[in-house]
N, C-alpha and C positions, 0 to 999 in steps of 0.2 A: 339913601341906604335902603336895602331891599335885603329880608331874610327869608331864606331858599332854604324846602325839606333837601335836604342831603341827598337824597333818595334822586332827587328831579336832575341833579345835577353827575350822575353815573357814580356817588358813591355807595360802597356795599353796607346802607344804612336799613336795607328793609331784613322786614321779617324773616327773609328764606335766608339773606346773606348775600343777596342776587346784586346785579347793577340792573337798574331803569330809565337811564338816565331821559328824558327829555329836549329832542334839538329845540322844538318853538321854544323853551323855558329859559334853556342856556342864550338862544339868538336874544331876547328879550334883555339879557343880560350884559350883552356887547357895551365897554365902555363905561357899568354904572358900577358903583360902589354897592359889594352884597356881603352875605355871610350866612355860610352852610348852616344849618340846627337840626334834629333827629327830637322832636318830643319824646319817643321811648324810651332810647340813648340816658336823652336828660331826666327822666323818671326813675333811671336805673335798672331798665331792661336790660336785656344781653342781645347781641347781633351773633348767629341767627336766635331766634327763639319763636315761639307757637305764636301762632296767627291767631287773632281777637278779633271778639264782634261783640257791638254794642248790642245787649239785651235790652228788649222791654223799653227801646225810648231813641234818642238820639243824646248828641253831647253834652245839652243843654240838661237833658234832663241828668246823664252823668256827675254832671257840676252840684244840680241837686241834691242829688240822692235818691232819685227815685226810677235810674238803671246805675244796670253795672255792666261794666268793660271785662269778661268771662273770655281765655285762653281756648281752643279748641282742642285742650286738653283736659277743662273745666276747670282750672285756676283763677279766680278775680284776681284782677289785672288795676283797676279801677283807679287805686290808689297812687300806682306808677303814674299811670294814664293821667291824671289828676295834678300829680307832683310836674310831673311833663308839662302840661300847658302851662301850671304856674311857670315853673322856669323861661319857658317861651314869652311870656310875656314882658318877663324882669326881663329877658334880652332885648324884646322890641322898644320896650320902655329907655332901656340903655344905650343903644344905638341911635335911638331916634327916629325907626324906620319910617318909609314912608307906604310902605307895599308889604305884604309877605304871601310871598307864591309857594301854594300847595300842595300835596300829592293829594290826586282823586280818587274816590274809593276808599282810604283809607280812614279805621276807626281814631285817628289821634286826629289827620290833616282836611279830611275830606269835607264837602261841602255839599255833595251830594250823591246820591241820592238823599242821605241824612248828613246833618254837622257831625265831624267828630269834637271829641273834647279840646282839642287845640284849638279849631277853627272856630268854635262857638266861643270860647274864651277869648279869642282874638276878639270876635264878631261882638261879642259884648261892651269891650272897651271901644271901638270903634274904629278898627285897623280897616283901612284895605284889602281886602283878601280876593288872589287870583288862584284858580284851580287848574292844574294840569295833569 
């Protein structure tokens, strides 16, 4: 089992409302058992809503406490964002996954330049994580 951002897979799961979708992500996915997830979605964001950037740290430091996940409207976000990877995890934990492929770039999925809060919550427990 492999759990896919939403986003990677042409659903209109990002911040603008947009589809992204990803052909290498989808081909990768030929024949195995997956399941869409949106960390914002699950934090109880809205689709579309304001684009976020992690201040002062990456995701790990999010998890901490010692950044915050701030709207580009200067709303902290943090708490969603937070609430989000927790949920992603209870899914990966429930499922059983053995992968979960990313979106890049992104302040929840991303892995680089910095972790976002998903993917360092992932990365902590010790999932597999692919970026696209």
């Amino acid at each position: 089992m492999i759990l896919v951002s939403a986003c990677l897979l042409g659903l209109k799961t990002r911040y603008d409302g947009r589809s992204k979708g990803k052909s290498a992500c989808i081909s990768l996915l030929a024949g195995r058992c997956w399941a869409p997830f949106c960390p914002e979605q699950l934090g109880g964001l809205p689709t579309p809503r304001t684009a976020a950037d992690i201040i002062d740290g990456n995701g790990t430091d999010v998890l901490a406490g010692r950044a915050k996940v701030i709207s580009r409207d200067g709303v902290e976000v943090s708490g969603q964002f937070i609430r989000g990877a927790e949920q992603t995890l209870f899914l990966a934990r429930q499922l059983e996954v053995e992968a979960v492929f990313l979106k890049a770039g992104s302040p929840s999925c991303g892995l680089s330049p910095t972790s976002g809060v998903t993917a360092a919550l992932l990365s902590e427990h010790g999932y597999c994580l692919l970026e696209f």
